[in-house]
ZATORDREN-906499 format. One record per residue: x, y, z negated of N, C-alpha, C in turn. Coordinates in steps of 0.2 Angstrom, whole numbers, plus 5000, padded with zeros to 4 digits. Each point is the difference from the previous one (the first is absolute). Layout:
XYZXYZXYZ
...
//
This chain:
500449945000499650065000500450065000
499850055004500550055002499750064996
500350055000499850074996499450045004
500149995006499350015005499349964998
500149945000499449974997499850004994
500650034995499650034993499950075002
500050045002499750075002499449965003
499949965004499349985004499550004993
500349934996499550004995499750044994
500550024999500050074997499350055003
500250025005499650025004499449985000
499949955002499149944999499850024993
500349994995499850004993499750065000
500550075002499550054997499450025004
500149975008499349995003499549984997
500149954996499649945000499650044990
500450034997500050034995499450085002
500250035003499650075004499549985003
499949955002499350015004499449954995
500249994993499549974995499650064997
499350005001499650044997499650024993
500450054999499950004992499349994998
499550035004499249994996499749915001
500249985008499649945001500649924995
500550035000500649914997500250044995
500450054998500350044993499749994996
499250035001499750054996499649924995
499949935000499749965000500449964996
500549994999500749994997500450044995
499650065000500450054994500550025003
500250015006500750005002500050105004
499850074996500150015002500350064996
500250075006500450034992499550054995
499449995000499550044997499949964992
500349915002499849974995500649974995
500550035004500750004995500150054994
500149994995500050044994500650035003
500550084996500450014999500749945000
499849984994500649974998499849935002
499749995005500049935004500449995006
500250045002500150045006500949975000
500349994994500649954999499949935000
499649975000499849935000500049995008
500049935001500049955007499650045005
499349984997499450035005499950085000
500250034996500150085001500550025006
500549954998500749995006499649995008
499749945000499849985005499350055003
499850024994499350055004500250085005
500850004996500350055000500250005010
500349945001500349975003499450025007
499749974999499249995005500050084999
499850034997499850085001500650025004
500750005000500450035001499949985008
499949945002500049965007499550055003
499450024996499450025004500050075001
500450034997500250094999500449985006
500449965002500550025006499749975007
499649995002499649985007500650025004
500150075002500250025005500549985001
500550014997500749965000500149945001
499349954997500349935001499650005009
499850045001499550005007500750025005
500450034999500350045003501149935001
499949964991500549975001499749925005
499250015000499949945003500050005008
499950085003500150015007500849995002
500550024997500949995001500049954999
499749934995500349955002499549945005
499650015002499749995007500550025004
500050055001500550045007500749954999
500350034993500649935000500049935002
499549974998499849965002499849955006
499650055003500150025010500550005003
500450054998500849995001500549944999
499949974995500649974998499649925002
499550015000500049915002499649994993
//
């Protein structure tokens, strides 16, 4: 496994992270940052809600890193 193929999956993850919808899967699970206390917010799932909010705050960039590696992709075979 090459360092390109960990950017790939790296990249799938935060896809795959930003396009979960906090009201219809989040909101159902407790999983969202309205329902994380202050001081939860250092725990696992505070970490992980954090995580998932931060993926979905950046659409545009992962929209923009996942057009450069298409095009790379195209290119290089």
């Amino acid at each position: 496994m090459g360092f390109w193929t960990l950017i790939e999956a790296f990249l799938l993850f935060a896809n795959a992270l930003a396009i979960l919808n906090e009201d219809r899967f989040l909101a159902r699970r407790g999983w969202t940052l309205a329902e994380i206390s202050v001081g939860g917010r250092k725990s696992l799932k505070g970490q992980v809600v954090g995580l998932i909010h931060a993926c979905q705050f950046l659409r545009l960039p992962l929209m923009i890193l996942n057009v450069i590696t298409i095009v790379l992709k195209l290119f290089s075979g």
